[in-house]
mmCIF file of the N, C-alpha and C atoms, coordinates in Angstrom:
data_MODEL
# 
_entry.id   MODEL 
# 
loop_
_atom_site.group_PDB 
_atom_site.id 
_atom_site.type_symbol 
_atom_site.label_atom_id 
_atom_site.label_alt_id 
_atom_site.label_comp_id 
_atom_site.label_asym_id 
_atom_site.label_entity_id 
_atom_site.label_seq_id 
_atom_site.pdbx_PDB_ins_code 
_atom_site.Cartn_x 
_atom_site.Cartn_y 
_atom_site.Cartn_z 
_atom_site.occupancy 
_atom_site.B_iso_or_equiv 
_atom_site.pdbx_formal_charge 
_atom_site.auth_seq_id 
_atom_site.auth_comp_id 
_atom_site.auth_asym_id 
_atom_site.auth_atom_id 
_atom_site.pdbx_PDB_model_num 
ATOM 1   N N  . UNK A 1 1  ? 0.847   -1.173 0.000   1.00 0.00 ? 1  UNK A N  1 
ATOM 2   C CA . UNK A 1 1  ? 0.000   0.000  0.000   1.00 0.00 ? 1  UNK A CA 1 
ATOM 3   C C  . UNK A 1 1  ? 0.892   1.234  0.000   1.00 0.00 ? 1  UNK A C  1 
ATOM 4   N N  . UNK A 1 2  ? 0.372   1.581  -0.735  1.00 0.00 ? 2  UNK A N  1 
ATOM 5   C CA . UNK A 1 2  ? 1.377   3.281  -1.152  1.00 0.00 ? 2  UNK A CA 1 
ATOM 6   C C  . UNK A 1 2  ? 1.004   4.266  0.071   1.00 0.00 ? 2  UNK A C  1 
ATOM 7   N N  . UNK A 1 3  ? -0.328  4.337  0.016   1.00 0.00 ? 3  UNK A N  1 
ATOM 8   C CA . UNK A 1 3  ? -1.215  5.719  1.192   1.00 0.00 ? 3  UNK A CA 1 
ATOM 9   C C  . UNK A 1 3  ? -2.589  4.933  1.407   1.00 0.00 ? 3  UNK A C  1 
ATOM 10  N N  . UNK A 1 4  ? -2.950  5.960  2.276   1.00 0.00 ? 4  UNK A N  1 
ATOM 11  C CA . UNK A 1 4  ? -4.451  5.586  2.747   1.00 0.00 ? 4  UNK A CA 1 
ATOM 12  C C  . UNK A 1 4  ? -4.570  6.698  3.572   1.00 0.00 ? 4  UNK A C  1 
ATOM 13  N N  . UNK A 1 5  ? -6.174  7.242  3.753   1.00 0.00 ? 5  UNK A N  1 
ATOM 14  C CA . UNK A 1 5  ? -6.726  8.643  4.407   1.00 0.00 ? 5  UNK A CA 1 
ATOM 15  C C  . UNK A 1 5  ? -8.391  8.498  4.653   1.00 0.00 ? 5  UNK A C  1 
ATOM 16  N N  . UNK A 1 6  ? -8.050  8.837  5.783   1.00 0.00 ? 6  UNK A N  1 
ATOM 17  C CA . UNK A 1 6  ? -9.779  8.850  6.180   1.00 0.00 ? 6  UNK A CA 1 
ATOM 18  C C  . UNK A 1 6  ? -9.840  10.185 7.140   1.00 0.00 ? 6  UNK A C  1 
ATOM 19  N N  . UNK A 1 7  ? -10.807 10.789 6.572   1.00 0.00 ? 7  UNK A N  1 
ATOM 20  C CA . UNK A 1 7  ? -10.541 12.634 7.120   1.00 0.00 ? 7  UNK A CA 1 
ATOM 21  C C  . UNK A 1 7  ? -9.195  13.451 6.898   1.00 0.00 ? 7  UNK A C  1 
ATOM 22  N N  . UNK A 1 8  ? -9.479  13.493 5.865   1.00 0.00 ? 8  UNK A N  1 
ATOM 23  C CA . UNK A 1 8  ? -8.584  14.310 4.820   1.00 0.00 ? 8  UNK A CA 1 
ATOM 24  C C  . UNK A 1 8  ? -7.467  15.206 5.625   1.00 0.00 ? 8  UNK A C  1 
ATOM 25  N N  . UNK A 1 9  ? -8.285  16.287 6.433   1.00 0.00 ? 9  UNK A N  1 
ATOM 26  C CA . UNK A 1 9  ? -7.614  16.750 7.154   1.00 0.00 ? 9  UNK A CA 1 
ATOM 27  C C  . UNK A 1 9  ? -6.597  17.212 8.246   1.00 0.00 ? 9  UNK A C  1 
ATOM 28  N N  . UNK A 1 10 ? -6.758  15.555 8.736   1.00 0.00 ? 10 UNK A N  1 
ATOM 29  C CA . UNK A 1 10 ? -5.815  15.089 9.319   1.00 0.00 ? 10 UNK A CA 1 
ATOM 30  C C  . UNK A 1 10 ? -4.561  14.128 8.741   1.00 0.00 ? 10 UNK A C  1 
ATOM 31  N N  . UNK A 1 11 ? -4.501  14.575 7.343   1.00 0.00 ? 11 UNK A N  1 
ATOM 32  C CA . UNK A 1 11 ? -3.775  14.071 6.946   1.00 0.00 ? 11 UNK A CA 1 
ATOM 33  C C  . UNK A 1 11 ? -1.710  15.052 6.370   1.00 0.00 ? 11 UNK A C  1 
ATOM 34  N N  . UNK A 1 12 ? -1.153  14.084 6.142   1.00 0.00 ? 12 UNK A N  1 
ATOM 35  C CA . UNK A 1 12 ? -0.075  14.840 6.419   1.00 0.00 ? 12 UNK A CA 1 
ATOM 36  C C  . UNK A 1 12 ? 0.371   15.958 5.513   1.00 0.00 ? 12 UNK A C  1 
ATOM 37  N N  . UNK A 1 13 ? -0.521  16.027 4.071   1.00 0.00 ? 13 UNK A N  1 
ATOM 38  C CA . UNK A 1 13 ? -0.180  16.273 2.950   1.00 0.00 ? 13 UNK A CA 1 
ATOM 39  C C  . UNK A 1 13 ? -1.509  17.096 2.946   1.00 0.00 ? 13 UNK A C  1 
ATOM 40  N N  . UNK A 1 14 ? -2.242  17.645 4.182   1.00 0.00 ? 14 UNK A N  1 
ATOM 41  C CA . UNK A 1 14 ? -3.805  18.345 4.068   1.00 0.00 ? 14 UNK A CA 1 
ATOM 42  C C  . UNK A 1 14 ? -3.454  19.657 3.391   1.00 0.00 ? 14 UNK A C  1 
ATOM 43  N N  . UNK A 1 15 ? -2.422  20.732 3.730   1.00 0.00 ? 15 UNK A N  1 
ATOM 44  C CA . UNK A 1 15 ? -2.502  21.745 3.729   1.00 0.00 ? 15 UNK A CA 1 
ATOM 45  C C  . UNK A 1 15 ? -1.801  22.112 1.770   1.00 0.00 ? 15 UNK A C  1 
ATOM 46  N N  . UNK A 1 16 ? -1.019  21.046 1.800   1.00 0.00 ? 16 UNK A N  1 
ATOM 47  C CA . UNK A 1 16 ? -0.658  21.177 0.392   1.00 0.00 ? 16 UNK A CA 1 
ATOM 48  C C  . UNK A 1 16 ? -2.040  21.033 -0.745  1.00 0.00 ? 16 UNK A C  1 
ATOM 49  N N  . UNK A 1 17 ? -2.886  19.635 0.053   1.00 0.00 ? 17 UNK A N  1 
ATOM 50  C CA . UNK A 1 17 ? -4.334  19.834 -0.756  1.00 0.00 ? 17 UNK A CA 1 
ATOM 51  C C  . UNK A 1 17 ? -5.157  20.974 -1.057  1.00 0.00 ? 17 UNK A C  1 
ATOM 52  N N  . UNK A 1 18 ? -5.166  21.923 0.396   1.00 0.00 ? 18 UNK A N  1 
ATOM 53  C CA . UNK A 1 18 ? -5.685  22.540 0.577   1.00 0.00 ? 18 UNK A CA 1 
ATOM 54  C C  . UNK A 1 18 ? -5.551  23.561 -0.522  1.00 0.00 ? 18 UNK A C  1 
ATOM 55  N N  . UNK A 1 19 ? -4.005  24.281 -0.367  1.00 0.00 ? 19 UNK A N  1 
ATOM 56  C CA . UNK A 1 19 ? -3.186  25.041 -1.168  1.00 0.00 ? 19 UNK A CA 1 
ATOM 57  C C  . UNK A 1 19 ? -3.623  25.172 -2.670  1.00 0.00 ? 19 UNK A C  1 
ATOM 58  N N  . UNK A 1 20 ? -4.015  24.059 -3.554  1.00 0.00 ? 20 UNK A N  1 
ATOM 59  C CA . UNK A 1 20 ? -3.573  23.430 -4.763  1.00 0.00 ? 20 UNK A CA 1 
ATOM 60  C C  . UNK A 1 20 ? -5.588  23.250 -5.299  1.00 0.00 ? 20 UNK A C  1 
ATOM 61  N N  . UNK A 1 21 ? -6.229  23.571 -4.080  1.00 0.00 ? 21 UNK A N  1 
ATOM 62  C CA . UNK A 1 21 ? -7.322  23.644 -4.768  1.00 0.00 ? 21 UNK A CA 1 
ATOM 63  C C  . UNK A 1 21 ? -8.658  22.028 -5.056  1.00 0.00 ? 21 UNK A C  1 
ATOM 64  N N  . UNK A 1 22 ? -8.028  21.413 -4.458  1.00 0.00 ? 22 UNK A N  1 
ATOM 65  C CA . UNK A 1 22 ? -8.507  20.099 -3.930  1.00 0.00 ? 22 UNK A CA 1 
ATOM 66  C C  . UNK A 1 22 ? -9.081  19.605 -2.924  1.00 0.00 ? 22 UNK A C  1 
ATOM 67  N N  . UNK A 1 23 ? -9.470  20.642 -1.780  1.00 0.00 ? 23 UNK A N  1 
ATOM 68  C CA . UNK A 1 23 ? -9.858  20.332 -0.938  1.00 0.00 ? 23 UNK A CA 1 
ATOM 69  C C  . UNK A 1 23 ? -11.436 19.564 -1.004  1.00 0.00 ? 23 UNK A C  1 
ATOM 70  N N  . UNK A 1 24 ? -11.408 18.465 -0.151  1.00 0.00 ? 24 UNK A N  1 
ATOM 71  C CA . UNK A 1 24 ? -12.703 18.758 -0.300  1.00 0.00 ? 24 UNK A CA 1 
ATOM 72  C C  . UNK A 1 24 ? -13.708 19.216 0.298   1.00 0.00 ? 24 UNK A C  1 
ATOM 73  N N  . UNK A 1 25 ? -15.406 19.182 0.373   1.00 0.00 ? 25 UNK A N  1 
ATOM 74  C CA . UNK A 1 25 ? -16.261 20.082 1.447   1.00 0.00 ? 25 UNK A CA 1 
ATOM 75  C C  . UNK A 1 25 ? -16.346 19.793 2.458   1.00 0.00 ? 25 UNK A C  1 
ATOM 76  N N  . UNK A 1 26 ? -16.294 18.488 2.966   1.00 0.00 ? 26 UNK A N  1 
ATOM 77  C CA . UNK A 1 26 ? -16.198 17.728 3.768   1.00 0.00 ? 26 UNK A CA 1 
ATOM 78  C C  . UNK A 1 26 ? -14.822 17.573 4.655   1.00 0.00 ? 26 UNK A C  1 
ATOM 79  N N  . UNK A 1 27 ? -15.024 17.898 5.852   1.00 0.00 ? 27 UNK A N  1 
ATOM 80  C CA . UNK A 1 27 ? -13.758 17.405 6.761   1.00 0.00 ? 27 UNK A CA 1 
ATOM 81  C C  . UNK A 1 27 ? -14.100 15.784 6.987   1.00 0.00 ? 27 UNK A C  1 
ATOM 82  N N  . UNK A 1 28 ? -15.037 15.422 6.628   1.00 0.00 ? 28 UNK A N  1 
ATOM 83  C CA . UNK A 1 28 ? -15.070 14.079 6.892   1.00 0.00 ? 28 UNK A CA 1 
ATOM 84  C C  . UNK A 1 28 ? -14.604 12.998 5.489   1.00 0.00 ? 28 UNK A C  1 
ATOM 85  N N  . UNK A 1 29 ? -14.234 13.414 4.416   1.00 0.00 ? 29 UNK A N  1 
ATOM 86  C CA . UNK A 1 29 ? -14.188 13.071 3.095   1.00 0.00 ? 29 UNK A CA 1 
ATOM 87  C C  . UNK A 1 29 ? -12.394 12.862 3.058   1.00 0.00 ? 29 UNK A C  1 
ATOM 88  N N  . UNK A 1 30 ? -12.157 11.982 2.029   1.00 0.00 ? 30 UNK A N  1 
ATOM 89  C CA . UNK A 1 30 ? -10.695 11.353 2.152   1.00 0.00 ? 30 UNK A CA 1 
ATOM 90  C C  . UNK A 1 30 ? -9.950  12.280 0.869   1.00 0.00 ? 30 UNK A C  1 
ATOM 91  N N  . UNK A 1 31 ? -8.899  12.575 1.026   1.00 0.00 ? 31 UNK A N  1 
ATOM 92  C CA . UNK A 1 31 ? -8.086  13.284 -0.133  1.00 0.00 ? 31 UNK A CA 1 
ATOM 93  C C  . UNK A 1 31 ? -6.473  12.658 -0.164  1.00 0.00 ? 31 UNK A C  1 
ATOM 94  N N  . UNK A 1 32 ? -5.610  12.444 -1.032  1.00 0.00 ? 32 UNK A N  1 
ATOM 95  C CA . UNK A 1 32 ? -4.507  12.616 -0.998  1.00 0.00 ? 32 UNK A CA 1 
ATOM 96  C C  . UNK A 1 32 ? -3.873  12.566 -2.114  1.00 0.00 ? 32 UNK A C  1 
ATOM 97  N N  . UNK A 1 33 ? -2.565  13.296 -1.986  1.00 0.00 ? 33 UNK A N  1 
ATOM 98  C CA . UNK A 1 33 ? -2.008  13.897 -3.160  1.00 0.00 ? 33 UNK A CA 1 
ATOM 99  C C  . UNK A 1 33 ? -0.400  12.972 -2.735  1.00 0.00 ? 33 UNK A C  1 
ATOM 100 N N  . UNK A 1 34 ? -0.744  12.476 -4.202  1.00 0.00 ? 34 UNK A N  1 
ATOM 101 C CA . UNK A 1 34 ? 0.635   11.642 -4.175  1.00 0.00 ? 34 UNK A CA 1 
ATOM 102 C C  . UNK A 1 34 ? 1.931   12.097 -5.518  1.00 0.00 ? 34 UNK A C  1 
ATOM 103 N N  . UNK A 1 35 ? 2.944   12.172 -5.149  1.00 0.00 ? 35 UNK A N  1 
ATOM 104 C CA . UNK A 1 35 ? 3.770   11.837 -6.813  1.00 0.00 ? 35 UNK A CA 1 
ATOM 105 C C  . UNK A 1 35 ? 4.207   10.437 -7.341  1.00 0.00 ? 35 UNK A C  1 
ATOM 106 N N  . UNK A 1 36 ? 3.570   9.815  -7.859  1.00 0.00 ? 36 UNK A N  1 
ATOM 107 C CA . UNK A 1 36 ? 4.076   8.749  -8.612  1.00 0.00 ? 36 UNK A CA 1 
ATOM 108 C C  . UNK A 1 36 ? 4.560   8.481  -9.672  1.00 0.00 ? 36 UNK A C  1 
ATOM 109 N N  . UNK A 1 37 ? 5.584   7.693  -9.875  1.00 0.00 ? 37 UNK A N  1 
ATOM 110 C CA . UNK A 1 37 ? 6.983   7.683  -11.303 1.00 0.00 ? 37 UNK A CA 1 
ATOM 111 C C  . UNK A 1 37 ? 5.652   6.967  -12.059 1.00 0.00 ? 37 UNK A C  1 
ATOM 112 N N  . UNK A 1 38 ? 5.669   7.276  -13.283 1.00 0.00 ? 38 UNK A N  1 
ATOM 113 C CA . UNK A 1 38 ? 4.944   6.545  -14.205 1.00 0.00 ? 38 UNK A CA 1 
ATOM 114 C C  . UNK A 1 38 ? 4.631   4.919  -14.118 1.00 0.00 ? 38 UNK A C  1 
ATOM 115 N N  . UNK A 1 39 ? 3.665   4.235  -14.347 1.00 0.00 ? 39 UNK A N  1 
ATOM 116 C CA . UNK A 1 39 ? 3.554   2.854  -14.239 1.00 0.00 ? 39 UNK A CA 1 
ATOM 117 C C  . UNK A 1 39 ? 2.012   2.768  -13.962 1.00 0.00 ? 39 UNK A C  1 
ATOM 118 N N  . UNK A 1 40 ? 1.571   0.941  -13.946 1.00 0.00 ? 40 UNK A N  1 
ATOM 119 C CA . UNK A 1 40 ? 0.381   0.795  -13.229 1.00 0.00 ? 40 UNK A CA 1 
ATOM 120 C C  . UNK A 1 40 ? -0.054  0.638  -11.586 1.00 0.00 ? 40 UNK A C  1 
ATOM 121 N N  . UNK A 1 41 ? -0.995  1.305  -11.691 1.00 0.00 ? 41 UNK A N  1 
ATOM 122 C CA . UNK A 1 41 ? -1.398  1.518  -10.221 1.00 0.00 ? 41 UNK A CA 1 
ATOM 123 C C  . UNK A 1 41 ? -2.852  0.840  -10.072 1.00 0.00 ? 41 UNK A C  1 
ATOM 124 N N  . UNK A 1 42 ? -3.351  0.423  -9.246  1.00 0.00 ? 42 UNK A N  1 
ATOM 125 C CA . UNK A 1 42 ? -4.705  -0.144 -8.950  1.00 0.00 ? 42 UNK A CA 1 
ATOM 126 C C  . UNK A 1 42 ? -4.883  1.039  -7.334  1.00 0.00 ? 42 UNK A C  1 
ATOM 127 N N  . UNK A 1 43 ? -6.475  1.909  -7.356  1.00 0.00 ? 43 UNK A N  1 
ATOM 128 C CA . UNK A 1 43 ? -6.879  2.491  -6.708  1.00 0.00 ? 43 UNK A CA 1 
ATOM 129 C C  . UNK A 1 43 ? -7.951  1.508  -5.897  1.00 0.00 ? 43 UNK A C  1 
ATOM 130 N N  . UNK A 1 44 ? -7.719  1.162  -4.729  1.00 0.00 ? 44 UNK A N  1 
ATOM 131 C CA . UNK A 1 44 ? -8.801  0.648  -4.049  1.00 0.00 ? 44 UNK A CA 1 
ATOM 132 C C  . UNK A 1 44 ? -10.052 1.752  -3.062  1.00 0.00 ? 44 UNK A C  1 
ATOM 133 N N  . UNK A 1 45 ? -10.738 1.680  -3.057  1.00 0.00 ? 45 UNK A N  1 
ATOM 134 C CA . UNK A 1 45 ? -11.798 2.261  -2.151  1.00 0.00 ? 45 UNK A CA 1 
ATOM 135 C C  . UNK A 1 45 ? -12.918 1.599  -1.203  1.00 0.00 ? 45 UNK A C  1 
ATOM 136 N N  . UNK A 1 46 ? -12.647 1.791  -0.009  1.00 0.00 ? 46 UNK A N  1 
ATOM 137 C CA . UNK A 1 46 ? -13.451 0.865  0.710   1.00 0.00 ? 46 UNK A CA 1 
ATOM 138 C C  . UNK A 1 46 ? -14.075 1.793  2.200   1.00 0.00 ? 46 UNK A C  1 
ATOM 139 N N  . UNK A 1 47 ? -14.993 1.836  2.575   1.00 0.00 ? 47 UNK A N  1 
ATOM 140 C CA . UNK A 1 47 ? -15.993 2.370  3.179   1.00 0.00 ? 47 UNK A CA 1 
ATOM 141 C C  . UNK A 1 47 ? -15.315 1.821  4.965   1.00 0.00 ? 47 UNK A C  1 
ATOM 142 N N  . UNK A 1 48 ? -15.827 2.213  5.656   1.00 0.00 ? 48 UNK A N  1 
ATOM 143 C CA . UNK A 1 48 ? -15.549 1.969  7.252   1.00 0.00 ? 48 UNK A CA 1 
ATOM 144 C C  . UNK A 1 48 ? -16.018 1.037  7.717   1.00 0.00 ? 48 UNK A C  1 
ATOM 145 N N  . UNK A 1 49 ? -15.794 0.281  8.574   1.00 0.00 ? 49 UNK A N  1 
ATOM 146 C CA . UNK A 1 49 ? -16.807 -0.957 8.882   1.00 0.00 ? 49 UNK A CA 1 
ATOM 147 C C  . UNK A 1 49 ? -17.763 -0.741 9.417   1.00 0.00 ? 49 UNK A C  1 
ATOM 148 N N  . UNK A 1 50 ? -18.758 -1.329 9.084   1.00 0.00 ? 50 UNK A N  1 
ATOM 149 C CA . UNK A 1 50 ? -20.148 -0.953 9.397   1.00 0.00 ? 50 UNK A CA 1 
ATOM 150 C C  . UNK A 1 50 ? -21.207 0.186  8.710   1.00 0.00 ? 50 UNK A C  1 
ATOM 151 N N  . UNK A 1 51 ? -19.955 0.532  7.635   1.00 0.00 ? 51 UNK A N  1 
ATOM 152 C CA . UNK A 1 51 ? -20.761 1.914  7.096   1.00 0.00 ? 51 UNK A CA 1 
ATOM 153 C C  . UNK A 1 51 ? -20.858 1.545  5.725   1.00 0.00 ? 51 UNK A C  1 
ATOM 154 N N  . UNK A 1 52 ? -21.486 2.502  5.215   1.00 0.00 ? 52 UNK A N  1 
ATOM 155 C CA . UNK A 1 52 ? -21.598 2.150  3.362   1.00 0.00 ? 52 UNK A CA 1 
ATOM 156 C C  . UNK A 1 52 ? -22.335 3.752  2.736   1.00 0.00 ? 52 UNK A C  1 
ATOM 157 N N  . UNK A 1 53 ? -22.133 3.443  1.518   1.00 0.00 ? 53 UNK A N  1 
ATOM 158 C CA . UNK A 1 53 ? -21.975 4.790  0.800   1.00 0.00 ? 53 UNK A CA 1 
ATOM 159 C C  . UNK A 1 53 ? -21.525 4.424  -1.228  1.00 0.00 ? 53 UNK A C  1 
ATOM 160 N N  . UNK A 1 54 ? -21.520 5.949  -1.261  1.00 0.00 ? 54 UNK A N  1 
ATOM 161 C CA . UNK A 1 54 ? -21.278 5.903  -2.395  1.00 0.00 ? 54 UNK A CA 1 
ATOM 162 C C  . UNK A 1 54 ? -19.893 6.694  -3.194  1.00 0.00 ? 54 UNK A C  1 
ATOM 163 N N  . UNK A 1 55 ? -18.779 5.842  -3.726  1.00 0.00 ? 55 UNK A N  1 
ATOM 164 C CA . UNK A 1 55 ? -17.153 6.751  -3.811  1.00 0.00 ? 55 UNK A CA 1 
ATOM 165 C C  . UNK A 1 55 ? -17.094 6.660  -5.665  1.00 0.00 ? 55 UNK A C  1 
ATOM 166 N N  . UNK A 1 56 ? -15.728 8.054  -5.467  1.00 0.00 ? 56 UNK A N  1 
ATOM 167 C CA . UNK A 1 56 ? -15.490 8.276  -6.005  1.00 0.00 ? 56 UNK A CA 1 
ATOM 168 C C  . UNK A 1 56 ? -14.215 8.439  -6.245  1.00 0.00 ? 56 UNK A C  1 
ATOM 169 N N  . UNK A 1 57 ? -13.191 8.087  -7.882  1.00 0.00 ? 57 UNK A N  1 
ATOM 170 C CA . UNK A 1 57 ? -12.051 8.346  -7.692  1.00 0.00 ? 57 UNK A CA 1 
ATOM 171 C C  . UNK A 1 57 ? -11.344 8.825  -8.617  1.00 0.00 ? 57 UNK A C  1 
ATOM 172 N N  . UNK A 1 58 ? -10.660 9.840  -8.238  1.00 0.00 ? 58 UNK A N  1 
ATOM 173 C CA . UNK A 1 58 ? -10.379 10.579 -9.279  1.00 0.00 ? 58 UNK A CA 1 
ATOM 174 C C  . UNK A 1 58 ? -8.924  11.436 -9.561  1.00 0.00 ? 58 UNK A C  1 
ATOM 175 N N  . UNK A 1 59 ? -8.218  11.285 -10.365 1.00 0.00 ? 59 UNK A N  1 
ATOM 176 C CA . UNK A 1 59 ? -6.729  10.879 -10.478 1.00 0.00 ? 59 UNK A CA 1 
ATOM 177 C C  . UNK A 1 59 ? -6.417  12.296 -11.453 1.00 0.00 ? 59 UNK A C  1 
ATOM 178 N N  . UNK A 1 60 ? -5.329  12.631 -11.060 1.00 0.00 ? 60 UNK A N  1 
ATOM 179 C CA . UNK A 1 60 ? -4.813  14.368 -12.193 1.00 0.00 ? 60 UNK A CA 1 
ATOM 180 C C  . UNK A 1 60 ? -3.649  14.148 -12.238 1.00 0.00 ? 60 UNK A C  1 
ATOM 181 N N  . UNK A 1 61 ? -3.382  14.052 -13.561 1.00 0.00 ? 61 UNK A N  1 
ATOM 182 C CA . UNK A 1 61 ? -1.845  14.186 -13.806 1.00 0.00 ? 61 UNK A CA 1 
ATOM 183 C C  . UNK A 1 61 ? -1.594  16.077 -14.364 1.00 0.00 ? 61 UNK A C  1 
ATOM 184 N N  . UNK A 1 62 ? -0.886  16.580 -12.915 1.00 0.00 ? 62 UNK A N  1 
ATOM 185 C CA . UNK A 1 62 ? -0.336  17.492 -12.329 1.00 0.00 ? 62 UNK A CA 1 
ATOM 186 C C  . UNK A 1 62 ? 0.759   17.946 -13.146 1.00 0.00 ? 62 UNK A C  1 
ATOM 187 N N  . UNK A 1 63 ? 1.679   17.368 -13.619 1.00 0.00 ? 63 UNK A N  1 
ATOM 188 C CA . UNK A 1 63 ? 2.835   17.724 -14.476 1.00 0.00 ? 63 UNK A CA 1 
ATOM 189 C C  . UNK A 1 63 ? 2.426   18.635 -15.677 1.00 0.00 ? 63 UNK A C  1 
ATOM 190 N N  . UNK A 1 64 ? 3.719   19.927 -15.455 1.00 0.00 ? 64 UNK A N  1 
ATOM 191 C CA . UNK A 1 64 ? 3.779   20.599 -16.561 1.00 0.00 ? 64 UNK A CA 1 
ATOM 192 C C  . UNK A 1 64 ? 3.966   19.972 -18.162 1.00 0.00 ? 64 UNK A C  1 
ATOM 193 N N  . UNK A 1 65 ? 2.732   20.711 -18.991 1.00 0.00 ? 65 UNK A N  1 
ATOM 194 C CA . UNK A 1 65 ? 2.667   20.565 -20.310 1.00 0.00 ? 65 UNK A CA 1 
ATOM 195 C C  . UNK A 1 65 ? 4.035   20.327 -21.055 1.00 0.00 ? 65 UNK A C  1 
ATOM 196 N N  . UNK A 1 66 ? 4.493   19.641 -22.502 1.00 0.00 ? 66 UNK A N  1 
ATOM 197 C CA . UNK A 1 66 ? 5.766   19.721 -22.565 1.00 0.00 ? 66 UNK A CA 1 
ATOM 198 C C  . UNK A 1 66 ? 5.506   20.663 -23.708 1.00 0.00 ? 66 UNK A C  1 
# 
């Protein structure tokens, strides 16, 4: 496992989210901003125990245009 976040805000990388325009509305909602070297990645998403809902996931490649 690369990362994992549950309440965004307490996370270590919050204020850079914050910064960059990603935040989300929710202090209760998961965010994180990673750099990863090119390759495949598998995104998992999984709910709290006992809880359930509906996710979303959604990935930006950040790098300047060439």
């Amino acid at each position: 496992m690369l990362s994992a976040n549950d309440n965004w805000q307490q996370g270590p990388d919050a204020a850079n989210i914050q910064s960059r325009g990603f935040a989300p509305k929710s202090p209760l909602e998961s965010a994180l901003l990673l750099t990863l070297p090119p390759g495949p990645y598998t995104g998992i998403e999984s709910s709290a125990p006992g809880e359930s809902g509906v996710g979303l996931i959604e990935i930006y490649d950040l790098s300047p245009a060439p």
